[in-house]
DOSELUM-798374 format. One record per residue (C-alpha): residue in three letters; x, y, z. Coordinates in steps of 0.02 Angstrom, whole numbers, plus 50000, padded with zeros to 5 digits. Layout:
BEGIN
alaXYZ ...
***
This chain:
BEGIN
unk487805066250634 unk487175084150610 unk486915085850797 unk488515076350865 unk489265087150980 unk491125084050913 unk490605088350726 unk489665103350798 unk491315109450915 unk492465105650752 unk491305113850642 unk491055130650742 unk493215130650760 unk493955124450562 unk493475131750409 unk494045120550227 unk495645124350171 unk495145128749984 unk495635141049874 unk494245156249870 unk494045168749733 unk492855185549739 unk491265183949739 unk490755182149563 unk488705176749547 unk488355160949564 unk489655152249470 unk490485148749626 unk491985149249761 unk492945139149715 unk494675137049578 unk495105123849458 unk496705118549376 unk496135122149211 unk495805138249112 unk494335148649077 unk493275162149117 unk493805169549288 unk494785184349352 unk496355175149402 unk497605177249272 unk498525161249251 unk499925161349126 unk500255168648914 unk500095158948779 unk500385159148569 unk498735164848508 unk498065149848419 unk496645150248267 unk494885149148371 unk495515158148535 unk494425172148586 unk495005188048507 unk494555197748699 unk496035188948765 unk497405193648669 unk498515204948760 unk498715218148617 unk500125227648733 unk501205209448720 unk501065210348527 unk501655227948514 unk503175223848608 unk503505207348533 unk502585207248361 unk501875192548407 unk499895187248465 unk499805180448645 unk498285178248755 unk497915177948919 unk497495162149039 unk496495161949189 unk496025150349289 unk494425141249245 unk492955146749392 unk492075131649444 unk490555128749512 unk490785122249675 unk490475103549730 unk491255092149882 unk491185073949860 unk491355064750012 unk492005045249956 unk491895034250107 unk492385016550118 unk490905009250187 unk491744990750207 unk491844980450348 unk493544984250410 unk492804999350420 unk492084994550554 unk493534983450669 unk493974985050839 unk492784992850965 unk491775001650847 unk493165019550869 unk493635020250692 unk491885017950601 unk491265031950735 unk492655044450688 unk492565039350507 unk490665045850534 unk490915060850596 unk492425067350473 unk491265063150326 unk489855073850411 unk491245087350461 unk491635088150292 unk489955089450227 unk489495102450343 unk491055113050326 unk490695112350133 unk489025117050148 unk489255131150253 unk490315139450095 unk488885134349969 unk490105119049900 unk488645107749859 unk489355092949971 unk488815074449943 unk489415059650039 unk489515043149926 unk489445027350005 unk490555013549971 unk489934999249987 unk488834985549908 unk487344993249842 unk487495005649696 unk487785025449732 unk486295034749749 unk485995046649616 unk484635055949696 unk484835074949756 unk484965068249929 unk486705074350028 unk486835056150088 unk487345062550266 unk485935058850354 unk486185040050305 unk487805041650399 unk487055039450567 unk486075022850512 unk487725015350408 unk488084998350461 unk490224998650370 unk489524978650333 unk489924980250130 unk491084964850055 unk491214973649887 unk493144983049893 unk493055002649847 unk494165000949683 unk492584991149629 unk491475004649715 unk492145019149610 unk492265009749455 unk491275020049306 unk489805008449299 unk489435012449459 unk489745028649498 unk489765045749396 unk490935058549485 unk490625075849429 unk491815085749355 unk493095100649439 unk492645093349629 unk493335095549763 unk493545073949811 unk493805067249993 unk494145051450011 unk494075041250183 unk494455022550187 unk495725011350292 unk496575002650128 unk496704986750208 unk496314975450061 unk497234970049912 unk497564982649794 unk498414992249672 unk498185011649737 unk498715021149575 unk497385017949428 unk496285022249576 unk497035037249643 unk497275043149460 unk495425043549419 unk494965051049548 unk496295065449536 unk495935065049341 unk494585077749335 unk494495084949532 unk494815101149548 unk495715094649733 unk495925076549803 unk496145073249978 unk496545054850030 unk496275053050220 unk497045035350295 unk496055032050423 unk496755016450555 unk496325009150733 unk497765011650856 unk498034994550859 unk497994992650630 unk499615006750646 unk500445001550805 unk500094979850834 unk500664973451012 unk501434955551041 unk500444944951121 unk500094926251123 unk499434914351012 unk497744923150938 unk496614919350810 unk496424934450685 unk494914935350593 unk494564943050413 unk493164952950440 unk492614955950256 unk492664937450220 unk492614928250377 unk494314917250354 unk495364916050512 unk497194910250538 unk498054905250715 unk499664916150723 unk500714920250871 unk501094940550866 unk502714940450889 unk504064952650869 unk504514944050696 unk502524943450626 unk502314960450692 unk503804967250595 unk503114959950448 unk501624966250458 unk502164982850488 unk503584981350322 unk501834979150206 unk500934991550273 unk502295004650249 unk502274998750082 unk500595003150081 unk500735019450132 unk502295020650030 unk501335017149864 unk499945028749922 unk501085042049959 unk501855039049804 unk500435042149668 unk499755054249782 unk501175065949741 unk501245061549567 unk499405068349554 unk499585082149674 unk498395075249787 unk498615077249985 unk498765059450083 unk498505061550266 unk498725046050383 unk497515046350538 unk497285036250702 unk495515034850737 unk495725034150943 unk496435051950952 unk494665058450928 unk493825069950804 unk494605084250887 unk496415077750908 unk496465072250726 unk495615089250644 unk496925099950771 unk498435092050753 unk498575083650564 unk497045090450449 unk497765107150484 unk499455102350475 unk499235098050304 unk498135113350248 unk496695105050230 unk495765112450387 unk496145128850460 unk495475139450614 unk494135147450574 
***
C-alpha cells in the first residue's frame, strides 16, 4: 500500500490533525490528557505531601498564604495504533470497502510516520496480534478481511496489549452484534486520542428495494429469503441508526471522535470532505 497512488496523492496533501508541542528531545510530539513533565501549563492545584517542591508556584502562596503547584500536561512519547477490523464483512460487496479500508490504515500509518509517531497497524482478525517490531502495513496489501472472530473479542486483554498515551484509530464496519461502550471505553481508557472511523458500502448506508433476494451472512454463511421492501428496508435502516446512535453516544462520553464513511466516495472524497471536517486530517 506504500506505493498506491491514492495513499501517495493523500499523503503528499493532509497532514494528522494532532496536537504538537516544541521540540523537546526525543520524548516526543505529541500531548496527553494527563500531567507531567512538559512545558504546557495545565491548571493549579493544593500542594499535596510528595509533590515536587520545583512546582510550587511560590508567587501564588505569597498572595494567598497557601501552597499550590503547577500542572502541565504530561509529554508523551509518540505512538499511532492503527485497529482494523479485519472480518469478513470487511470485505462485502465488490471488494470497494476492504480496498479503501486498506488504504486509510496505510494513510494513517504513513502520515504518522512522517511526524516520528511510531505507527502500527493491528489486525483484527483470527490469529493473535503480532507483537513483533514489525509496522504491520506491509501485510495490508496481502490481507484477505476472511476473520470469523468479532473485534470486541480481537481487542480483548488476552490478546492484545495496547500501549499506553496512543494516539488509537480504529476502522471497522460494526455490523455484528454488539455492545459498543465497554469497547469504546477501553480503548479511550488510556489513549492519549481515539478516533472511531465507520466505514460502510453505499449499499450497507443507503439499501434499495428490490425483489425477492437471498442475503447471505458473510461471517457465518447463514442466508434468509427476504423481499427488500420499503417496510424491511426501513427496518433495517431504524437498527442501524441505533447503531450509530449508541456509537455516537459513548463516543462523546469518552471524548473520542466518531466519523461515519462511505467507502465508494474514494480515498480522496472521504479524506477531503469528512476526515477534515472533523479535525482529524488537515491540508498540509
Amino acid at each position: 500500500m506504500r506505493s498506491d497512488p491514492e495513499v501517495r496523492r493523500v499523503v503528499d496533501t493532509y497532514g494528522l490533525g494532532l496536537p504538537r508541542t516544541p521540540a523537546a528531545g526525543r520524548t516526543g510530539e505529541l500531548l496527553g490528557r494527563g500531567t507531567g513533565s512538559s512545558l504546557e501549563f495545565q491548571e493549579y492545584r493544593e500542594y499535596l505531601p510528595g509533590d515536587d517542591i520545583r512546582h510550587v508556584d511560590w508567587a501564588a502562596y505569597a498572595r494567598s498564604d497557601q501552597l499550590m503547584v503547577r500542572l502541565y500536561r504530561e509529554e508523551i512519547s509518540p505512538r499511532t495504533e492503527i485497529l482494523l477490523d479485519a472480518s469478513r464483512s470487511m470485505n462485502s460487496g465488490d471488494g470497494t470497502k476492504a480496498r479503501v479500508a486498506r488504504q486509510l490504515a496505510a494513510t494513517f500509518a504513513l502520515l504518522a510516520g512522517r511526524l516520528g509517531a511510531r505507527p502500527k497497524v493491528l489486525l483484527l482478525g483470527d490469529d493473535p496480534l503480532d507483537p513483533s517490531g514489525d509496522d504491520g502495513l506491509a501485510r495490508l496489501d496481502t490481507l484477505a478481511f476472511d476473520g470469523v472472530t468479532p473485534i470486541t473479542e480481537s481487542l480483548q486483554p488476552s490478546r492484545v496489549r495496547l500501549a499506553r498515551q496512543s494516539v488509537r484509530i480504529l476502522i471497522s464496519d460494526f455490523l455484528f452484534p454488539h455492545d459498543p461502550e465497554p469497547m469504546i471505553r477501553r480503548l479511550a481508557g488510556d489513549a492519549s486520542a481515539l478516533w472511531v472511523l465507520q466505514l460502510l458500502s453505499r449499499w450497507e448506508a443507503e439499501p434499495e428495494q428490490s425483489s425477492g433476494r437471498r442475503l447471505v451472512d458473510i461471517e457465518d454463511g447463514s442466508s434468509i429469503d427476504l423481499v427488500l421492501d420499503r417496510r424491511t428496508i426501513a427496518s433495517y435502516r431504524e437498527r442501524l441508526g441505533r447503531l450509530q446512535a449508541d456509537l455516537s453516544r459513548v463516543c462523546r462520553r469518552v471524548h473520542a471522535n466518531l466519523v461515519i464513511l462511505q467507502a465508494d466516495k474514494g480515498l480522496p472524497g472521504i479524506c477531503r470532505d469528512d476526515l477534515c471536517s472533523a479535525g482529524i486530517l488537515r491540508p498540509g
